[in-house]
C-alpha positions as CSV (number, residue, x, y, z in Angstrom):
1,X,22.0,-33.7,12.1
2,X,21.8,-30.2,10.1
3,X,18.3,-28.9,11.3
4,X,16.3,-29.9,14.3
5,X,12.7,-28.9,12.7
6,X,10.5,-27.6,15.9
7,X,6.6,-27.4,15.2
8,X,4.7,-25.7,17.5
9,X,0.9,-26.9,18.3
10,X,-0.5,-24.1,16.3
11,X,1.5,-24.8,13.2
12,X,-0.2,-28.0,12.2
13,X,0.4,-26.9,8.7
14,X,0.8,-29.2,5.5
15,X,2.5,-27.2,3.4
16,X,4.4,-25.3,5.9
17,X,7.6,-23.1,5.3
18,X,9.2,-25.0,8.3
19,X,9.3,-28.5,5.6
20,X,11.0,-26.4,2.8
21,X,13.8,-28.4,1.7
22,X,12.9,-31.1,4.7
23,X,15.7,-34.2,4.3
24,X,14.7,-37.0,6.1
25,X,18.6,-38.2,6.0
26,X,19.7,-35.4,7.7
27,X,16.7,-33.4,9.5
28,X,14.7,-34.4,12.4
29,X,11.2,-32.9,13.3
30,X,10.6,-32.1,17.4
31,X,7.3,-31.4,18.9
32,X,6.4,-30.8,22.5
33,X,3.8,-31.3,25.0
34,X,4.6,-29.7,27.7
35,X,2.7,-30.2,31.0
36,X,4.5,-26.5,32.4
37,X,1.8,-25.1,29.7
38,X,-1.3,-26.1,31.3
39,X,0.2,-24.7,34.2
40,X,1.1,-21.2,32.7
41,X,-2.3,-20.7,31.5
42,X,-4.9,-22.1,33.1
43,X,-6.6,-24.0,29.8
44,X,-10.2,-25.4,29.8
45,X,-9.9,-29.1,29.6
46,X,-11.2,-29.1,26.0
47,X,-8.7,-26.4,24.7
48,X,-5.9,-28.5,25.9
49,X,-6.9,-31.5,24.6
50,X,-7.9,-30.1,21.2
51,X,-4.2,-28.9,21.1
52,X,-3.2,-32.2,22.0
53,X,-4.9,-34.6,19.7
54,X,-4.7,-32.1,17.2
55,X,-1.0,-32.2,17.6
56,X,-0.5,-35.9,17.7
57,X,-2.8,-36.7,14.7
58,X,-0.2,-34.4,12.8
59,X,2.5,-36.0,14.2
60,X,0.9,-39.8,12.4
61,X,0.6,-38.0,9.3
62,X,4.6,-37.1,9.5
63,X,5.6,-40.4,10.6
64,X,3.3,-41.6,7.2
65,X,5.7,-40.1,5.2
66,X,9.0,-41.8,7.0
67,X,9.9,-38.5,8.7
68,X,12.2,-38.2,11.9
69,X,10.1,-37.6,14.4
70,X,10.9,-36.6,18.1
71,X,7.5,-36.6,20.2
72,X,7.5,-35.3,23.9
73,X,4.5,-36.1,25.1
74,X,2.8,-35.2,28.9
75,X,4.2,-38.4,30.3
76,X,7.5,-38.1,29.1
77,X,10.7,-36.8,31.2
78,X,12.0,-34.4,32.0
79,X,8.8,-32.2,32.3
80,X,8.1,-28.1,32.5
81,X,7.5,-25.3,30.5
82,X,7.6,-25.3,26.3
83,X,10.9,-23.7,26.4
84,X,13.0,-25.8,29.0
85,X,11.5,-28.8,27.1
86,X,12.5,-27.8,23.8
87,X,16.0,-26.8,25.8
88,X,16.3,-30.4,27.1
89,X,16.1,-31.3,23.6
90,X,18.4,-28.7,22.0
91,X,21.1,-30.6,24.5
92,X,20.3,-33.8,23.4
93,X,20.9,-33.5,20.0
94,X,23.2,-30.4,19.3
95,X,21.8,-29.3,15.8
96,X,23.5,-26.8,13.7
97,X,20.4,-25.0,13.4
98,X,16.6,-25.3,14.8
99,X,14.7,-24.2,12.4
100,X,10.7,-23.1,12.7
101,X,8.0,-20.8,11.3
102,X,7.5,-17.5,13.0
103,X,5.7,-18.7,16.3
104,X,2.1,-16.6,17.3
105,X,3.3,-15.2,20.6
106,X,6.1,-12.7,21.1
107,X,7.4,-13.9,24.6
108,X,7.7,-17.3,22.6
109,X,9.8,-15.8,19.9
110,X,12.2,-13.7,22.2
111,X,12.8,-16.9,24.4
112,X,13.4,-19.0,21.5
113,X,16.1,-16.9,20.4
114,X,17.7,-16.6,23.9
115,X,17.4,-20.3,23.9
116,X,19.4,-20.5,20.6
117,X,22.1,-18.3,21.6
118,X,22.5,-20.1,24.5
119,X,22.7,-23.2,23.3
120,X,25.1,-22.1,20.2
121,X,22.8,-23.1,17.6
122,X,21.5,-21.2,15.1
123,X,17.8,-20.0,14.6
124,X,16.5,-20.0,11.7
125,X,12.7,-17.8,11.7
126,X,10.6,-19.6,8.6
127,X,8.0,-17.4,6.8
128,X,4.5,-18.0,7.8
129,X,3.0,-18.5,4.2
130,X,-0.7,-19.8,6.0
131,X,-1.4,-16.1,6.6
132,X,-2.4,-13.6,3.4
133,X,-0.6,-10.7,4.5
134,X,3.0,-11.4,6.1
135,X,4.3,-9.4,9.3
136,X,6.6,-7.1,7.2
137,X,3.8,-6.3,4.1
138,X,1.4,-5.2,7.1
139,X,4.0,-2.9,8.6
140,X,4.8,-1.3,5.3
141,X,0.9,-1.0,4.9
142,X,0.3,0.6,8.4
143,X,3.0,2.8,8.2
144,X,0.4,4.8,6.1
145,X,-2.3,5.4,8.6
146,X,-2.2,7.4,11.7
147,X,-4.8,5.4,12.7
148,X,-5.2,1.7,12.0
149,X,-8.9,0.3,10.6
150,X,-9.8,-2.8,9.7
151,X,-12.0,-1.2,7.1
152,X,-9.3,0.2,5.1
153,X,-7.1,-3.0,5.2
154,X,-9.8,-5.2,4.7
155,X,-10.7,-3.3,0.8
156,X,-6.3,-3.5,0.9
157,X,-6.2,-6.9,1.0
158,X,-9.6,-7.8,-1.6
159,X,-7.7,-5.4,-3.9
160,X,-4.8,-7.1,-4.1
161,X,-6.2,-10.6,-3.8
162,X,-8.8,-9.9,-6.2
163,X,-11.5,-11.4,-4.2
164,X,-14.7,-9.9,-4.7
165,X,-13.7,-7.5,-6.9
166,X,-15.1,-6.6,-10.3
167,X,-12.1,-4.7,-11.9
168,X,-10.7,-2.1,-9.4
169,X,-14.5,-1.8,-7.6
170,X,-16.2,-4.4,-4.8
171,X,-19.0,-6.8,-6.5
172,X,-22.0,-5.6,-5.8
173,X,-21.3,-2.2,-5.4
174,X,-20.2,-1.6,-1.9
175,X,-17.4,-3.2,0.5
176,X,-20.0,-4.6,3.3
177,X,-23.4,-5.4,3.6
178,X,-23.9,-4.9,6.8
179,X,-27.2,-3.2,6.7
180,X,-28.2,-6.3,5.5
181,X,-26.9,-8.8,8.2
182,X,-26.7,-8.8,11.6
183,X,-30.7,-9.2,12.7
184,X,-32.2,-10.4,15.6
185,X,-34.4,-13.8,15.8
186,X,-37.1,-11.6,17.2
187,X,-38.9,-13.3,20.1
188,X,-40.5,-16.6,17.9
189,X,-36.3,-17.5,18.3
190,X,-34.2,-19.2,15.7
191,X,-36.5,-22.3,14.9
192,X,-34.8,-25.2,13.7
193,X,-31.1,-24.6,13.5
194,X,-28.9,-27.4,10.6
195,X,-26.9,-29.0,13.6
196,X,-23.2,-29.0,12.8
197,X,-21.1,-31.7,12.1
198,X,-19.1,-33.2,15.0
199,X,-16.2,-36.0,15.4
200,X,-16.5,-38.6,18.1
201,X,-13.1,-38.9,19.8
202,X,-10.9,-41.8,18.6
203,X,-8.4,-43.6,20.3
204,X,-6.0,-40.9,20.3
205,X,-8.1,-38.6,21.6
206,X,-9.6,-40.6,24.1
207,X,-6.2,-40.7,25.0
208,X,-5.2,-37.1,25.1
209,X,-8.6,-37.0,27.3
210,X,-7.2,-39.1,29.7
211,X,-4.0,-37.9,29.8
212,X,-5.7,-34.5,30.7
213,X,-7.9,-35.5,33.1
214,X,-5.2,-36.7,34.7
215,X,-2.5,-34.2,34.3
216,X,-4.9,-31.6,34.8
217,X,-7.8,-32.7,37.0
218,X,-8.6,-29.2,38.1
219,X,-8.5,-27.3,35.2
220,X,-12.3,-25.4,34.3
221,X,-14.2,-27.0,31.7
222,X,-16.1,-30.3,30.4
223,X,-14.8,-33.0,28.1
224,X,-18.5,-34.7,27.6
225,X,-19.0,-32.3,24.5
226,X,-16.3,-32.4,22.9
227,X,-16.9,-33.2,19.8
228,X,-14.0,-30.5,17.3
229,X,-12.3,-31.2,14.3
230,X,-8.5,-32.6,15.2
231,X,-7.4,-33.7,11.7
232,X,-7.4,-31.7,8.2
233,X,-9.9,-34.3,6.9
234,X,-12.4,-33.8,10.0
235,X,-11.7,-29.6,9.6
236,X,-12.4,-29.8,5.8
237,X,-15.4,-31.8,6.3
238,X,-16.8,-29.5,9.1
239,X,-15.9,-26.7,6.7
240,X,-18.2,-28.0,3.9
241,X,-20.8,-28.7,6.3
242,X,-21.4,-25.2,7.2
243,X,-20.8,-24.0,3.8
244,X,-23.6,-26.3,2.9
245,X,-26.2,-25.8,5.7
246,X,-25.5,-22.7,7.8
247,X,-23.7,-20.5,5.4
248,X,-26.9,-18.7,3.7
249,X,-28.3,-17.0,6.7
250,X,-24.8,-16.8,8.7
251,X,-24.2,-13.0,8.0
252,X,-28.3,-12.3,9.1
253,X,-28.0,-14.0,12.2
254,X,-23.8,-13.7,13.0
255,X,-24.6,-11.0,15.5
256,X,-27.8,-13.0,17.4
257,X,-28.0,-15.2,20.5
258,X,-30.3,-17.4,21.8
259,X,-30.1,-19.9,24.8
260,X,-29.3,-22.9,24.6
261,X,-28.1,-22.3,21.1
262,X,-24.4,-22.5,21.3
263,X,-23.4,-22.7,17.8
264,X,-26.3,-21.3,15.4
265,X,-25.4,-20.4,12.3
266,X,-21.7,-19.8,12.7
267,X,-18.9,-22.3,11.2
268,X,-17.0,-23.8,14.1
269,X,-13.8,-23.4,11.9
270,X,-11.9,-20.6,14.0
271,X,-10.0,-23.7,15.6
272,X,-9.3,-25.3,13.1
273,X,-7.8,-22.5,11.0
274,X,-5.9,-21.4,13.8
275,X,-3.8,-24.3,14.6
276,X,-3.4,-24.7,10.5
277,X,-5.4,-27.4,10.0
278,X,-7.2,-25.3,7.2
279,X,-6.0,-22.1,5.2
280,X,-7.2,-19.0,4.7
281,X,-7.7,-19.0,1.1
282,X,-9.5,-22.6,1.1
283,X,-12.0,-21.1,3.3
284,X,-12.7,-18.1,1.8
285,X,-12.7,-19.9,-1.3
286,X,-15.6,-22.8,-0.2
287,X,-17.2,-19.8,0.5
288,X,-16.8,-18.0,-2.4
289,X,-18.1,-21.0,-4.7
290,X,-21.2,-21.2,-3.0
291,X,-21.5,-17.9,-3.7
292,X,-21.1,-18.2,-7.8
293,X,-22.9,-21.5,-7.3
294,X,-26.3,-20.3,-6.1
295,X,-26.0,-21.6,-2.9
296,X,-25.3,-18.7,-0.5
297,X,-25.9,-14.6,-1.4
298,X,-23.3,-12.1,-1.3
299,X,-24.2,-10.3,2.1
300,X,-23.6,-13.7,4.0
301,X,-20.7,-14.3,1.8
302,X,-19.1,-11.1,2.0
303,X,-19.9,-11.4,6.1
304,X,-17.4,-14.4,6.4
305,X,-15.0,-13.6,4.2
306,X,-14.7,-10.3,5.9
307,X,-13.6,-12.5,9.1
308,X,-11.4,-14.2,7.3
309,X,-9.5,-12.1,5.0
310,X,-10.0,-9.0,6.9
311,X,-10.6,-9.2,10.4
312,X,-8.1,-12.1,11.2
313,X,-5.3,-11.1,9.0
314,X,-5.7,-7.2,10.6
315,X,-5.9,-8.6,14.3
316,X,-2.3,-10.4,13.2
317,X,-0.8,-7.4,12.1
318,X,-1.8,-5.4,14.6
319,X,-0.6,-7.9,17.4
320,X,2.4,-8.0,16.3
321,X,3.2,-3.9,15.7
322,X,1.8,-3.2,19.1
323,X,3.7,-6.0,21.4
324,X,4.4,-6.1,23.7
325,X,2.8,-2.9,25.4
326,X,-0.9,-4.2,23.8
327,X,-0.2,-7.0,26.5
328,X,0.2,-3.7,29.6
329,X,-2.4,-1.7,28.0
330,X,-4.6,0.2,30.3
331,X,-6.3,3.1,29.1
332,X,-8.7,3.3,31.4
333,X,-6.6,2.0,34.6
334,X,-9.3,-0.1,35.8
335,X,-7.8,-2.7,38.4
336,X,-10.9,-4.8,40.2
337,X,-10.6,-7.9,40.0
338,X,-12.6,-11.0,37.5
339,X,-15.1,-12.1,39.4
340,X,-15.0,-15.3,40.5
341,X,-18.4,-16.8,39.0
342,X,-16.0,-16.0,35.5
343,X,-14.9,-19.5,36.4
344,X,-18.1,-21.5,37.4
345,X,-21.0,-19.4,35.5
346,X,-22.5,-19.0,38.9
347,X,-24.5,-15.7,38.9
348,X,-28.0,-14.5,38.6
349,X,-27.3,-12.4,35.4
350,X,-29.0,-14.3,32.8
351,X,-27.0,-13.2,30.2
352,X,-23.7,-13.9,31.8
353,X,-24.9,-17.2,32.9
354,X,-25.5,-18.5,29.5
355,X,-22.5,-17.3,27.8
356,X,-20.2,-18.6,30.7
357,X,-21.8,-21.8,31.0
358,X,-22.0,-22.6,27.1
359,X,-18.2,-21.6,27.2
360,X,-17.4,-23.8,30.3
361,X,-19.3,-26.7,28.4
362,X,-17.9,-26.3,24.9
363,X,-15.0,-24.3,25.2
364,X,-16.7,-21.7,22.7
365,X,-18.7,-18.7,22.6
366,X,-19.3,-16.9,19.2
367,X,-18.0,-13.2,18.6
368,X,-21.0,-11.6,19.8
369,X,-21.3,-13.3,23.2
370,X,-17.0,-12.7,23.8
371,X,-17.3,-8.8,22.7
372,X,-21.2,-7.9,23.9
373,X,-21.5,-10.4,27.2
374,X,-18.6,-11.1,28.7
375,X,-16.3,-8.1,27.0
376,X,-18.9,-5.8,27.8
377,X,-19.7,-6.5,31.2
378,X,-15.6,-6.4,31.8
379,X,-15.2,-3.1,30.5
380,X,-18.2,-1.5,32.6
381,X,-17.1,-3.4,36.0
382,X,-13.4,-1.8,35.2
383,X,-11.8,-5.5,35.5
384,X,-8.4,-5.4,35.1
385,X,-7.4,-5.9,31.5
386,X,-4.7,-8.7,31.8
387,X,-7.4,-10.7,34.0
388,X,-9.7,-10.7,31.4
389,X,-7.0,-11.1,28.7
390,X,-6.1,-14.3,31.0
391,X,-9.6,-15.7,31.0
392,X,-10.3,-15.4,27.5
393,X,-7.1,-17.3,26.3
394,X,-8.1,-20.1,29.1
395,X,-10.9,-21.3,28.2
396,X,-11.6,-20.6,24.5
397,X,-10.5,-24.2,22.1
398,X,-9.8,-21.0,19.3
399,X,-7.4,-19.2,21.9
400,X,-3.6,-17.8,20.4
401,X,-2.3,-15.2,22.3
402,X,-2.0,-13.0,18.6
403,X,-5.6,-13.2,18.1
404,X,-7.1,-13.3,21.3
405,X,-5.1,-10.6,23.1
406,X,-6.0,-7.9,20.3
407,X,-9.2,-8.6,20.4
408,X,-10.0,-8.7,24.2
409,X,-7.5,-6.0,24.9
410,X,-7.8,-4.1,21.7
411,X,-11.6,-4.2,21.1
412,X,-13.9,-5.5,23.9
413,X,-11.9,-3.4,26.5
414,X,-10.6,-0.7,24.9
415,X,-7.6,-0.7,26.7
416,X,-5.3,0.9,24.4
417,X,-7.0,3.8,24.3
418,X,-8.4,2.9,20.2
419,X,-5.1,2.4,18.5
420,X,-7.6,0.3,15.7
421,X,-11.2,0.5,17.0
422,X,-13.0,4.1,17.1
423,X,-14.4,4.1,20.2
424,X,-15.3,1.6,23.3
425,X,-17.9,-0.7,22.9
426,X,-20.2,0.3,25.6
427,X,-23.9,-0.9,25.6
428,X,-26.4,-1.2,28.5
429,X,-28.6,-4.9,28.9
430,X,-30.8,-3.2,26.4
431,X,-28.2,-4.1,23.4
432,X,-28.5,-7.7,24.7
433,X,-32.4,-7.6,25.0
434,X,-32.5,-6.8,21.4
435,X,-29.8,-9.2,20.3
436,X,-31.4,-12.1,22.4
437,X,-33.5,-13.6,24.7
438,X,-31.6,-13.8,27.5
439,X,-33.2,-11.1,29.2
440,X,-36.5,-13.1,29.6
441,X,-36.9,-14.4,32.9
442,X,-33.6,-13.0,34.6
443,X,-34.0,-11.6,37.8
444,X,-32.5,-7.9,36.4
445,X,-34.3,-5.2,34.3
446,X,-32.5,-4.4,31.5
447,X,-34.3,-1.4,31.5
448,X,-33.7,0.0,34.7
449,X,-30.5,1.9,35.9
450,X,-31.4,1.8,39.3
451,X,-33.4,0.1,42.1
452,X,-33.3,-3.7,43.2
453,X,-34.0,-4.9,39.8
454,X,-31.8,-3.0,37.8
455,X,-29.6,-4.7,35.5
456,X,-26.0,-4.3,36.4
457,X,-25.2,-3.8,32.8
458,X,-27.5,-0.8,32.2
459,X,-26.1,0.7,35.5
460,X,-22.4,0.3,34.9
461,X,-23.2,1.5,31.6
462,X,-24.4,5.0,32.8
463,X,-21.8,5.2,35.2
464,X,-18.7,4.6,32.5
465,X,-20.5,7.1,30.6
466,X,-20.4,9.8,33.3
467,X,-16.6,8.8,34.4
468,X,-15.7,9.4,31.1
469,X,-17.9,12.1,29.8
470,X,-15.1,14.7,28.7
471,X,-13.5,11.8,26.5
472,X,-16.6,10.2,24.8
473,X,-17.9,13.6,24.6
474,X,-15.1,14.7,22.1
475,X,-15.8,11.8,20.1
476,X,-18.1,11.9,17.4
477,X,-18.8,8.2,17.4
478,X,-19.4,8.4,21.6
479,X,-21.3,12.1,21.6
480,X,-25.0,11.0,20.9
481,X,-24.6,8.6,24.1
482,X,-23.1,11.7,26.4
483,X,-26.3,13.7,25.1
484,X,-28.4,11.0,26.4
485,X,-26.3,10.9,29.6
486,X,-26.6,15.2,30.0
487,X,-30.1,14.7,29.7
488,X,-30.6,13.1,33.1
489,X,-31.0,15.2,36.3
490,X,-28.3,15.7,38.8
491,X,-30.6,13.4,41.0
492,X,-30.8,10.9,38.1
493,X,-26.8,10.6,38.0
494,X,-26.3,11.1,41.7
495,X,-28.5,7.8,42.4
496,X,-26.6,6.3,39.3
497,X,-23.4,6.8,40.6
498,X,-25.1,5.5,44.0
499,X,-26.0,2.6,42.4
500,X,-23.2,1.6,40.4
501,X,-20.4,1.7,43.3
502,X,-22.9,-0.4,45.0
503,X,-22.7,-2.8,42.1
504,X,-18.8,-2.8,41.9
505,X,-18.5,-3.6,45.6
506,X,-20.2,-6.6,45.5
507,X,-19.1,-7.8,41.7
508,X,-18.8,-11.6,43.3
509,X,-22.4,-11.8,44.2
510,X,-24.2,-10.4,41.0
């Protein structure tokens, strides 16, 4: 053997860097399913098995082409984490060389080069071409900034892509149109939403189901939904389909919630592109035809391809220049613990309720729901920040540590103090009044900061606003909400601050 070819589950990649030169004479491709995983992190049932049959489908398509292929499945022996499985196999076959593209968590990287040393075989660190903007050109580009935004990469990246650019300026005259997105449904509601295109399980991942249900019997989550691209044929296809039905009004409505309306207008792609199964460019280009076509305007368009070109490449970057403190990050050293109805959706805050429960069902929740629901509510009750980073990478199907730990630890929380955000998203229950209609019927006032009724939300809101007065104060992105705060009486805060240690004591029973 000259290279033992490892592919992780979120490199499901075609055309990857880790095939470059790939001699079936003399190479061999490993992958792993290792049951030490669903141990480390506590996965939802579907994000496990989306992995899984995801990961085996790919490993058909190799086989198609009379490839090597090594597959360690759950059932197979000897069994444990990803790296004493992959070590087992390092033994067995003694290759010159493993070879792989960079992996998307840093404790992963670190131990796979340990693992190499030990085993006296050399590792060889593949390019990761799926992304626009590698690990080193972002490093070089933030190198320039004393503070990193999004904003500024984002028009970095369409400038030297050329994507909605007319010359050296943005089409249309300005870099985002986010005046123009981002509405409400008002209180008639969404109406009749295009329902998204989903994929019956086959027989391999009926399989994978089975094996997880077994394996895993008391991991969160349901399987009776699932219903998620696993294949590039199925992720192309669900690609198209929202490009053709949902694309149009996705940038007006990206922002809105509604219950019992998981999905809405967004694309169901995040998945798919983040275990490779689609590219970047491919899906910002779809997008980007519909566009020139007629088929979709330019506020909508440029809302997506924001998330793709901007948002996700940045949240890569910045993942990997800030690990591994991002990962201890703490600004505001809040230490209570997730409250337990995180798992089970078992609380009488309607908004809460809905976002849990859709997530436990589907193993989804759009951006909105993560950052202004859950996020929020995490950052007002002071939840430890690794709990919450923990939760969110268990139970989303989308979930790799370098997005999701940027995001939840980065942006929802605020816990690095706004290395790349400018300021902490803080809202009271009024923010999810107006985005939704979850507040209708829920036994909390969104209104109210205090008495029975209040919501939780709207209290722990004023109360993170007056523990933290001095520091949102100085900002100028925070100082409009402390003036609101310095206009309450020293009764009004008193019974706020009252109120809100109340709240926190009793976090299980909301």
């Amino acid at each position: 053997m000259r290279h033992l070819v490892l592919v992780l589950g979120d490199q499901l990649d075609v055309n990857s860097s880790a095939f470059d030169g790939f001699d079936p004479a003399q190479d061999r491709i490993l992958m792993v399913e290792a049951r030490g995983e669903g141990e480390r992190v506590w996965s939802h049932k579907a994000r496990t098995v989306l992995f899984l049959s995801a990961m085996r489908h790919f490993a058909e398509a190799l086989r198609g082409r009379g490839w090597p292929l090594t597959y360690h499945s759950l059932d197979d022996a000897p069994q444990g984490g990803l790296v004493e499985v992959i070590a087992y196999h390092l033994r067995a076959f003694s290759p010159p060389a493993l070879v792989l593209v960079e992996p998307g968590e840093d404790w992963l990287e670190a131990a796979l080069r340990d693992l190499a040393a030990a085993a006296g075989c050399r590792l060889e660190l593949r390019l990761d071409t799926h992304f626009i903007v590698s690990r080193a050109d972002f490093l070089r580009w933030a190198k320039g900034y004393k503070q990193l935004r999004m904003e500024f990469f984002y028009r970095h990246v369409r400038k030297h892509t050329g994507i909605l650019m007319d010359g050296d300026q943005p089409v249309g005259g300005a870099w985002n149109f986010d005046a123009e997105n981002r509405a409400s449904f008002g209180k008639k509601g969404p109406g009749l939403v295009p329902a998204h295109l989903g994929f019956a399980p086959d027989a391999t991942t009926q399989a994978v189901m089975d094996a997880v249900q077994r394996h895993f019997p008391d991991n969160p989550g349901a399987l009776e939904h699932f219903d998620w691209p696993v294949t590039r044929e199925q992720a192309l296809a669900a690609l198209q389909d929202f490009v053709e039905h949902r694309l149009e009004l996705f940038g007006r409505y990206q922002d809105a919630m509604w219950t019992a309306q998981p999905f809405l207008y967004h694309a169901r792609v995040s998945a798919a592109l983040n275990l490779k199964l689609l590219d970047p460019r491919e899906v910002a280009d779809a997008a980007l035809a519909a566009w020139r076509e007629g088929r979709a305007g330019l506020p909508s368009v440029e809302g997506f391809v924001r998330q793709i070109i901007g948002w996700r490449e940045f949240i890569r970057g910045v993942y990997w220049l800030e690990m591994p403190g991002l990962a201890e990050a703490n600004h505001f050293g809040h230490t209570r613990d997730l409250p337990r109805w995180f798992w089970t959706a078992k609380t009488d805050m309607a908004c809460q309720r809905e976002a849990i429960g859709q997530t436990l069902r589907y193993g989804y929740a759009h951006h909105i729901q993560r950052l202004m629901v859950t996020g929020l509510f995490s950052l007002l009750a002071e939840v430890d920040p690794r709990q919450v980073a923990h939760w969110y990478l268990a139970v989303y199907v989308d979930a790799v540590e370098w997005v999701e730990l940027p995001n939840v630890a980065g942006m929802a929380l605020y816990a690095n103090g706004g290395r790349f955000t400018s300021k902490p998203y803080a809202a009271s229950g009024a923010y999810i009044q107006r985005m939704s209609n979850y507040c209708s019927g829920c036994r909390y006032d969104p209104g109210k900061r205090t008495g029975d009724d209040a919501c939780p939300l709207t209290t722990l809101y004023w109360h993170f606003l007056d523990r933290h007065e001095a520091e949102l104060g100085g900002s100028p992105r925070t100082a409009l909400m402390v003036k609101n705060l310095q206009r309450l009486s020293g009764e009004a805060r008193t019974a706020v601050r009252v109120q809100a240690q109340a709240v926190l004591r009793r976090l299980d029973e909301l």
